[in-house]
C-alpha positions as CSV (number, residue, x, y, z in Angstrom):
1,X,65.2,-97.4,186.6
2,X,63.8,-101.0,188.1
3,X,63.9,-103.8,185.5
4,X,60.3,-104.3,186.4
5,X,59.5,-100.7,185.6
6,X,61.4,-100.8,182.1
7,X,59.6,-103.9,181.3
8,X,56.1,-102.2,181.7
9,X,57.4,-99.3,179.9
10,X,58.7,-101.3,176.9
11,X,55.6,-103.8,176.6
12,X,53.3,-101.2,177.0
13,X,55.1,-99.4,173.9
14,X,54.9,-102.6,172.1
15,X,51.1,-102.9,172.6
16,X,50.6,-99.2,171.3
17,X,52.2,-99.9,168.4
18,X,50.5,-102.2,167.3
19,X,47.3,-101.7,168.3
20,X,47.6,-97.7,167.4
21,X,43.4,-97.5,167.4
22,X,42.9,-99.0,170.6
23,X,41.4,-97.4,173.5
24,X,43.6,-97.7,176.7
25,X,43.2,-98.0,180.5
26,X,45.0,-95.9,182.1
27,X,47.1,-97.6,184.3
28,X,46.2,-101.0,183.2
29,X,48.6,-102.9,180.8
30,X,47.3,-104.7,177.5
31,X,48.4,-107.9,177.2
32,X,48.8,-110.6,174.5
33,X,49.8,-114.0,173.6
34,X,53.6,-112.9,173.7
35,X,53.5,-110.8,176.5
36,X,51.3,-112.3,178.9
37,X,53.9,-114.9,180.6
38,X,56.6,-112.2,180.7
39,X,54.3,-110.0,182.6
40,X,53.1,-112.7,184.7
41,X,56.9,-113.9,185.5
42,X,58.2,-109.9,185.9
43,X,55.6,-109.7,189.2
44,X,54.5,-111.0,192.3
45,X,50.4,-110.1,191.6
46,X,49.1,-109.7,188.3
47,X,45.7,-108.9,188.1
48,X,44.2,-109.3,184.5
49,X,40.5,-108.4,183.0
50,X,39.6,-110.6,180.2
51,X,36.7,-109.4,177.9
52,X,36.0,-108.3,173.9
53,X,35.9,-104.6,174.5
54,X,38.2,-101.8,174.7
55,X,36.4,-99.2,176.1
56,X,38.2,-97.2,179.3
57,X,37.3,-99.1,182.6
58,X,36.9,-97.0,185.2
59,X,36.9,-99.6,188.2
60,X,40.4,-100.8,186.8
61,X,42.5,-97.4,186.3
62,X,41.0,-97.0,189.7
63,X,42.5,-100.2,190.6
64,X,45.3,-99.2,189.4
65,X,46.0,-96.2,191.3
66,X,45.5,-97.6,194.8
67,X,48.1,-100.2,193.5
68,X,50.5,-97.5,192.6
69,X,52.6,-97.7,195.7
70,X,53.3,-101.3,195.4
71,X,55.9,-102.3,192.4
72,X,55.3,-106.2,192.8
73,X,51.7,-105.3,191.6
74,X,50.1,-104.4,188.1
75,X,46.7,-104.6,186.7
76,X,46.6,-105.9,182.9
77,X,43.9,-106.3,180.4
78,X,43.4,-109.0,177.8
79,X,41.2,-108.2,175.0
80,X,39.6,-111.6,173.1
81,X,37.8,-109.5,170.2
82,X,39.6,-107.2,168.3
83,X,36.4,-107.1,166.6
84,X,37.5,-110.8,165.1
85,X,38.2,-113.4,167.8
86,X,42.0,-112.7,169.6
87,X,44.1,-114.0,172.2
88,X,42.5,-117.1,171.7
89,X,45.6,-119.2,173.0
90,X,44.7,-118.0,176.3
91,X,40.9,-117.6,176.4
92,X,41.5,-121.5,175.6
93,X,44.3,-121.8,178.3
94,X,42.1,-120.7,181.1
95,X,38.8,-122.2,179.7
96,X,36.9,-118.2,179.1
97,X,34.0,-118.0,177.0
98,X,32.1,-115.4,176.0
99,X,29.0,-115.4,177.8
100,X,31.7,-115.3,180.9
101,X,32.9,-111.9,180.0
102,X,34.2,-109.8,182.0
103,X,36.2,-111.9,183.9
104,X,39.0,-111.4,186.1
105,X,41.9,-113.7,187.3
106,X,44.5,-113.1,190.0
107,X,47.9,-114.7,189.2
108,X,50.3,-114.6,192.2
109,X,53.5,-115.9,192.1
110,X,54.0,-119.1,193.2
111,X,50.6,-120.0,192.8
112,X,50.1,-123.2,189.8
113,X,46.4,-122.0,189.4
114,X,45.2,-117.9,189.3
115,X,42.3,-116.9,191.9
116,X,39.6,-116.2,189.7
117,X,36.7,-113.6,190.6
118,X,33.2,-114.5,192.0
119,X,31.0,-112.0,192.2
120,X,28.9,-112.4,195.5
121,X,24.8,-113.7,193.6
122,X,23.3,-111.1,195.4
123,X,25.2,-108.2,194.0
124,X,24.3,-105.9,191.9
125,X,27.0,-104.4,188.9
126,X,26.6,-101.0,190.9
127,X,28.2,-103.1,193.9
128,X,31.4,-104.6,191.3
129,X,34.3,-102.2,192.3
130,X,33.5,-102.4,195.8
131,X,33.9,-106.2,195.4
132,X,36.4,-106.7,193.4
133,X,38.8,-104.5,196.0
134,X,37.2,-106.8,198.5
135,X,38.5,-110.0,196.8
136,X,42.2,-108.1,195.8
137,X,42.6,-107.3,200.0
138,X,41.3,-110.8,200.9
139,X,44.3,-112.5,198.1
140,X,46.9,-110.2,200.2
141,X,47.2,-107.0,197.6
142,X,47.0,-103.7,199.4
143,X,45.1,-101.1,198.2
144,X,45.8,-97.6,199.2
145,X,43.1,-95.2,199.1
146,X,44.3,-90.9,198.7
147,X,45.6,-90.2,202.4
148,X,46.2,-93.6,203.3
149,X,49.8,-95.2,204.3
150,X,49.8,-99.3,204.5
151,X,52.2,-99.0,207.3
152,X,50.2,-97.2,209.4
153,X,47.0,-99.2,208.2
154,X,48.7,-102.2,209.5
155,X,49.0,-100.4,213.1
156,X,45.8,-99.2,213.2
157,X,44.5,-102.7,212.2
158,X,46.1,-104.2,215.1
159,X,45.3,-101.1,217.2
160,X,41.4,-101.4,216.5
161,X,41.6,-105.6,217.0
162,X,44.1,-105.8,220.0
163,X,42.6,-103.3,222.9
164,X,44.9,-104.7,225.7
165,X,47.8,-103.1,223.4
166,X,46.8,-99.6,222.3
167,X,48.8,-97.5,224.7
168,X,52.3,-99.7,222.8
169,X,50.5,-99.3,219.3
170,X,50.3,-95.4,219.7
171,X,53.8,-95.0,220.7
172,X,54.4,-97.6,217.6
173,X,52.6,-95.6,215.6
174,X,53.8,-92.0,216.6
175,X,57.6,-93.5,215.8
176,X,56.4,-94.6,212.5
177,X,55.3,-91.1,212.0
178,X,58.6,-89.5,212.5
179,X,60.1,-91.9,210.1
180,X,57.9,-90.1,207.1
181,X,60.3,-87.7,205.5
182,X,57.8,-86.5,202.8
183,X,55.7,-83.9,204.3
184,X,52.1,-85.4,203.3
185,X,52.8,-88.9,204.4
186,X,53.8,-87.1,207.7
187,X,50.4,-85.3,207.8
188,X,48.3,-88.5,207.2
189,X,50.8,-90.3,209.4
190,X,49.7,-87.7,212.6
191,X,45.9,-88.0,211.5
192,X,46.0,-91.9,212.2
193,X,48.0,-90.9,215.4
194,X,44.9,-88.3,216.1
195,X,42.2,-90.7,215.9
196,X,44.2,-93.1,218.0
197,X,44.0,-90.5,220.6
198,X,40.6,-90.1,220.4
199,X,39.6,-93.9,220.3
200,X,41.5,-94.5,223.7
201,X,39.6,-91.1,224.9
202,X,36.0,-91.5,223.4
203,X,36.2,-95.2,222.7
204,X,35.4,-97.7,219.6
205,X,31.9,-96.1,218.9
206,X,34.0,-92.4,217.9
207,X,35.5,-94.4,214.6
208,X,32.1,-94.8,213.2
209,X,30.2,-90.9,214.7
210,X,33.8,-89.5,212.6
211,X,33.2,-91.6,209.8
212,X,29.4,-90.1,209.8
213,X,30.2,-86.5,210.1
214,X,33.3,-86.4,207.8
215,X,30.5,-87.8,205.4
216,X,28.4,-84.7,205.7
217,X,31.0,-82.1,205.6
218,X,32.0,-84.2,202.2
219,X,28.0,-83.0,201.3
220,X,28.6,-79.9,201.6
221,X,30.2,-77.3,199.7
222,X,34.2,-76.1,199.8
223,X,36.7,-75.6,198.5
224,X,38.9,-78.1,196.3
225,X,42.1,-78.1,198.8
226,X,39.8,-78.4,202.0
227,X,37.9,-81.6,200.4
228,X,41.4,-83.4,199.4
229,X,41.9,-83.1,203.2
230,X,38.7,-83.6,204.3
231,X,38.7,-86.8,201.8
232,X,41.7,-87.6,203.1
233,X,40.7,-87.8,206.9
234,X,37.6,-90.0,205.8
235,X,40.1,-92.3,204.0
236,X,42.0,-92.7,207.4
237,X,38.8,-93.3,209.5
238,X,37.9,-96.0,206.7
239,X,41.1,-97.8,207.6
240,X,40.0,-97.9,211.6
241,X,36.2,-98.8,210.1
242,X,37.4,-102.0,208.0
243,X,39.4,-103.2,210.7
244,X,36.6,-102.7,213.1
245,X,34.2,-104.6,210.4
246,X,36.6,-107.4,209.6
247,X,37.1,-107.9,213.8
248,X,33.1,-108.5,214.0
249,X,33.1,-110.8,211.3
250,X,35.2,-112.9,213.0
């Protein structure tokens, strides 16, 4: 077992303990004054949600998850009503008060100062998970949707962005396929190498028509095994779509 692994496991023990009727994240770690630097020092990317409440948030188990493949990563939570003012070292440390709440602060090692969270002034709180991944992707964290591999999301970022190169990236990516020894990696590995195909055949508009239809079949009833796959493709085609988006933007 990974230190950092047995430190989560112990500190997240600790904070049941002793906060037995607290309602927890899952996935997200609570943290206090006597944990919250050893957490911080134990990773490379800490993101941490400070507010008064303890109610189950949805957007940060979901968080969570996508991080799940990456051990330098964790999502923690820092509750500063417990219902009488708490954690009050750090709301004072990093200047939160509590018409700010929720607020959320990326700490990244060696980094003096933690990225804190703007929500764009035109967004609505319906549009907050959305963003929020937005602003963990721009600060370097990778976030891995059901399907998805970050390997081959790096490929097929360079692949959508760098046409002069695609015949290279599709033998790059079809080696990085065969490297997969886990039998579902493999599968989403040779449905990045599929839409490669088809992009070189069909060109850059088939990424967004795929995106489209796989969105229909997803409207229509199935089966619950046929819309983890069909789910799964979308999640791919996202990948090619976001890489397509960021190239316009710049």
């Amino acid at each position: 077992m990974s230190v950092v692994l047995l430190i989560s496991i112990c500190f997240l023990a600790v904070c049941s303990f002793t906060s037995a009727r607290q309602e927890f994240t899952t996935g997200v770690l609570e943290l206090d004054d006597r944990t919250f630097d050893k957490v911080l020092s134990a990773f490379d990317a800490v993101l941490v949600k400070f507010s008064g409440d303890d109610i189950p948030d949805y957007i940060l188990s979901e968080i969570s998850e996508e991080l799940g493949g990456d051990t330098r990563a964790i999502v923690g939570h820092v509750r500063l009503e417990n219902p009488e003012p708490t954690n009050v070292e750090l709301a004072e440390r990093f200047h939160i008060q509590k018409d700010q709440w929720p607020q959320y602060y990326l700490f990244k090692k060696g980094r003096a100062e933690p990225i804190i969270f703007h929500a764009p002034d035109s967004s609505e709180e319906a549009d907050e998970p959305e963003n929020l991944k937005k602003f963990l992707t721009k600060n370097g964290l990778y976030l891995a949707k059901d399907g998805c591999l970050k390997k081959m999301d790096e490929i097929a970022s360079e692949f959508v962005t760098n046409k002069d190169k695609r015949s290279e990236l599709l033998e790059t990516a079809k080696a990085q396929m065969e490297k997969y020894s886990d039998d579902a990696e493999k599968a989403s590995a040779k449905v990045y190498v599929t839409y490669m195909k088809k992009i070189q055949e069909k060109g850059d508009e088939f990424v967004h028509l795929e995106a489209e239809r796989l969105q229909k079949i997803l409207g229509a009833s199935m089966s619950s095994m046929k819309r983890v796959e069909v789910t799964r493709r979308a999640n791919v085609i996202e990948s090619f779509k976001a890489s397509a988006a960021e190239k316009d933007e710049l």
